[in-house]
N, C-alpha and C positions, 0 to 999 in steps of 0.2 A: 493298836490296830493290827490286826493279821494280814500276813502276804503270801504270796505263793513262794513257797520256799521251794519249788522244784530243781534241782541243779541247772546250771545253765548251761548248755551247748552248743558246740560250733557247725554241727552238721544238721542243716535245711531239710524241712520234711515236707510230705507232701499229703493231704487229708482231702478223704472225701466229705462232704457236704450234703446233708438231707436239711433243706432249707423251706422251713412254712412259707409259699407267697400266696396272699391275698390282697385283690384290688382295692375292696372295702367292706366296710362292715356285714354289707348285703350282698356280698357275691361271694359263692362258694370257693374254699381253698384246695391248695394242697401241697404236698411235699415233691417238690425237684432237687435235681442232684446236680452237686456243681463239685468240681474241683480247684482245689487252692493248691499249687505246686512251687515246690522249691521255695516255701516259705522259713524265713528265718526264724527259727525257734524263739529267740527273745523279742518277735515282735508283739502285743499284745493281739487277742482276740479279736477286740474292733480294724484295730488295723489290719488283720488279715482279711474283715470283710469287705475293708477300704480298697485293698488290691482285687479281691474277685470284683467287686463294681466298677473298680479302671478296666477291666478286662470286658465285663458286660457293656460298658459304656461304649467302647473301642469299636464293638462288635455291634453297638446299636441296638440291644436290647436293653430292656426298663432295668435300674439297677435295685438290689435289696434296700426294702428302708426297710430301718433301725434306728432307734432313740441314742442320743449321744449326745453330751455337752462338758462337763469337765472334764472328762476322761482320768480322773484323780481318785475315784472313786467316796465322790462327795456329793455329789448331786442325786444321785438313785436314777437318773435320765435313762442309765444303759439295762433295761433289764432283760436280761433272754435268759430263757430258758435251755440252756444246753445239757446233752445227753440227759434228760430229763429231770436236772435237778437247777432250781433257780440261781443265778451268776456262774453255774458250773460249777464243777468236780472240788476247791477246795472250799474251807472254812472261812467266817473273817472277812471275804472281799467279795468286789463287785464284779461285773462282766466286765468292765475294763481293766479291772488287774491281774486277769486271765492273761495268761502268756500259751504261745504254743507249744512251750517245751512243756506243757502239762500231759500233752497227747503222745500217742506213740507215731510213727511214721506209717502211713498208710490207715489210719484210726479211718471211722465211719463215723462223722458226728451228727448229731441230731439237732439242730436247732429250732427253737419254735417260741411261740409269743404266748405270754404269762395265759393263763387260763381259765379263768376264771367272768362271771355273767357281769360283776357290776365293772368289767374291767374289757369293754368290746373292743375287736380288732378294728383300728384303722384304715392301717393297713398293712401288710407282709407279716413286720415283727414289730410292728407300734401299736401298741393300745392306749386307751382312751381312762389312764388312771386322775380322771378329775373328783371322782366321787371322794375320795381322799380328802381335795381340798374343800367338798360341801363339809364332811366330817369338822376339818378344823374351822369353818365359818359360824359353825353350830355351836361353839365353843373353847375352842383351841386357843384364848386369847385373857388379857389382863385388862382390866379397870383401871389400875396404876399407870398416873402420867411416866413414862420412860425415861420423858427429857428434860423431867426433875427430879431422877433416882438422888434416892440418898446416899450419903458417903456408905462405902460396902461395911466400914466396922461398924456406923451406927446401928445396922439390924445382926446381930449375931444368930449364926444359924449353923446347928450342930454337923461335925464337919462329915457324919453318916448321911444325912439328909441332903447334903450339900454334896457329896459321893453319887449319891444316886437319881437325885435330880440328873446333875451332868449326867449319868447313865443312860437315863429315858430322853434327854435329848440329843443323843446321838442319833436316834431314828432319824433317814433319811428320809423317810419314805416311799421307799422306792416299790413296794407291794409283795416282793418275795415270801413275805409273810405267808399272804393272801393266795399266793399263786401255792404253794406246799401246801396250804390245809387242802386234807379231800371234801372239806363244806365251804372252802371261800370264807374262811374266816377273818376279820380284822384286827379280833382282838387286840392281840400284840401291837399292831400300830395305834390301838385306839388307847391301849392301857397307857401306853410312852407317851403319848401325847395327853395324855389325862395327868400320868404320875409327875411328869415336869414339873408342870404347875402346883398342884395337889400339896409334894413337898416342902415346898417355896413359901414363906410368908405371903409375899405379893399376890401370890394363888389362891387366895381365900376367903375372897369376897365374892368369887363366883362358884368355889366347891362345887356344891350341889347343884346346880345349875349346870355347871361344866358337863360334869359327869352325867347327869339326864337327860342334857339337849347332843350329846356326844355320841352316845349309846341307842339313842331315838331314831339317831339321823342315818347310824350307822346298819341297824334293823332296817329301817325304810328305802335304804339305797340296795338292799336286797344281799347282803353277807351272810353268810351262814353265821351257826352257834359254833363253839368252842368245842373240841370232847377231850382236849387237855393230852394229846399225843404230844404235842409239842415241835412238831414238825416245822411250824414257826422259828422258834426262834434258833432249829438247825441250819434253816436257810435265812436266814437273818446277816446281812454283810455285815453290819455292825454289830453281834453278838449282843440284840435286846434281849436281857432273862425273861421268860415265861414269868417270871414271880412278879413282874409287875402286871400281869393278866390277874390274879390274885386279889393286889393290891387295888386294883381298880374297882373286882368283883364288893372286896369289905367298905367302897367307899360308894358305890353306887344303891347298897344295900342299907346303907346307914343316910343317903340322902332321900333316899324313897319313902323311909321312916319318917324320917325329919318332914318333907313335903305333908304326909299323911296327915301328921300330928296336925300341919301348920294349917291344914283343909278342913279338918273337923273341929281345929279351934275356930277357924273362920266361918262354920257352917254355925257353931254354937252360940256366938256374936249376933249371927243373922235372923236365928229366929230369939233372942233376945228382945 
C-alpha cells in the first residue's frame, strides 16, 4: 500500500479553507472560507476538519459533515475531494491518510464532495454512494456455501490468478473512481468487483450472469461509458489497474454470446 511519504515536520501551519456546504440534496450550495490555524502538520486531513468543527461548534454554528469511520484507510468512508483531485494530492491512499505536511503554510485548499449524478449530495461533503451497493446486489456475490469451504489445497488455483484476484478485491469502494472520470464512469469499480470472482473457481457458476446483471444495473443507475483515459485508476487509493476494465469488457462480451446462443437454441426448441 502507498503512504504519504512527505517529510515530517515540527513547525504548525496554518491553511485556508474553501469548503463545499450544502443542507441537502435540494438546496442550493456553496463554497465558504474557513481557516485552520496553527495546525500540526502530522496531524491527518480529517482531523484537521475535526478541530475547525470544535471551533464551529464553540461558536455555535452547524459544523462540516464529512464521511469518516476507520480512518485507516480501509473503509472508502472518507472520500473528499480536495484541491480538486479525489483523497488529495498523493498516490495510493485515502482522505484519511493525508497528512497536513502535504500543504504549504498558508496554502488555499479546496475541498468539495465527489461529483458525480448517481452519487447526490447529502449533505456538505456526504454523498449518497449506495448505487454501488445496488451494483454489487445485482451480482457481486457466490452460490458457494462459505461455511463449508473446502481445505484451500484441495482446489489448486494458479498462483497468477490468485495474485490478481487478491488485486480486484482490494477495491474499497470508496467512488474515487467515479468521481475523476469526466463521464461518471464505474467501470473500474465494476471491473474489480466482477474480476474477483471471475478468476476464482468458486466464481463460475454465476460468470455470465454476474457480469450482465452487473453491467445492466450499472447503466441504469445512470454511470457514464468508459473512453479509456484512465483517470480512474489515477485516483484509485488502492492502485486498481485499468486492465481489469479490459478483462471485464472480454468477459461481458463472451457472456452476451453465450446468452444469445442459449436464446436462439431456446427459441428453436419452441417452435419445434
Amino acid at each position: 500500500m502507498a503512504a504519504d511519504t512527505t517529510p515530517t515536520s515540527s513547525k504548525n501551519i496554518s491553511v485556508t479553507l474553501q469548503i463545499w456546504r450544502q443542507a441537502a440534496a435540494d438546496q442550493p450550495g456553496k463554497f465558504v472560507e474557513y481557516k485552520a490555524t496553527n495546525c500540526n502538520p502530522n496531524m491527518s486531513f480529517l482531523e484537521m476538519l475535526d478541530v475547525v468543527n470544535d471551533d464551529l461548534e464553540r461558536r455555535g454554528e452547524d459544523p462540516i459533515a464529512f464521511a469518516h469511520d476507520c480512518r485507516e484507510g480501509i473503509c472508502g468512508t472518507c472520500s473528499l475531494v480536495i484541491d480538486g483531485k479525489p483523497h488529495g494530492p498523493h498516490e495510493g491512499i485515502a482522505s484519511c491518510q493525508t497528512y497536513m505536511r502535504s500543504f504549504e503554510d498558508g496554502a488555499v485548499i479546496t475541498v468539495e464532495p465527489y461529483r458525480a449524478k448517481p452519487f447526490p449530495v447529502i449533505k456538505d461533503l456526504i454523498t449518497d454512494r449506495s448505487a454501488f451497493d445496488k451494483i454489487q446486489q445485482a451480482g457481486g456475490f457466490i452460490s458457494i456455501r462459505t461455511g463449508a469451504a473446502q481445505d484451500a489445497n484441495a482446489l489448486p488455483i494458479p498462483k497468477q490468478d490468485a495474485d490478481l484476484a487478491m488485486d480486484a478485491a482490494a477495491c474499497i469502494g470508496c467512488g474515487a473512481c467515479v468521481a475523476a472520470c469526466k463521464n461518471a464512469s464505474a467501470m473500474l469499480f465494476v471491473s474489480a468487483k466482477v474480476s474477483q470472482f471471475a478468476l476464482l473457481p468458486q466464481g463460475q457458476p454465476e460468470r455470465d450472469t454476474r457480469v450482465l446483471n452487473m453491467v445492466a444495473k450499472m447503466d441504469e443507475l445512470g454511470f457514464g461509458n468508459c473512453t479509456n483515459q484512465y483517470e480512474c485508476s489515477a485516483a484509485c487509493p488502492k492502485l486498481i489497474s485499468h486492465d481489469f476494465i479490459g478483462r471485464m469488457n472480454r468477459d461481458y462480451i463472451a457472456a452476451t454470446f453465450r446468452a444469445a446462443c442459449k436464446d436462439k437454441a431456446a427459441g428453436a426448441d419452441g417452435g419445434a
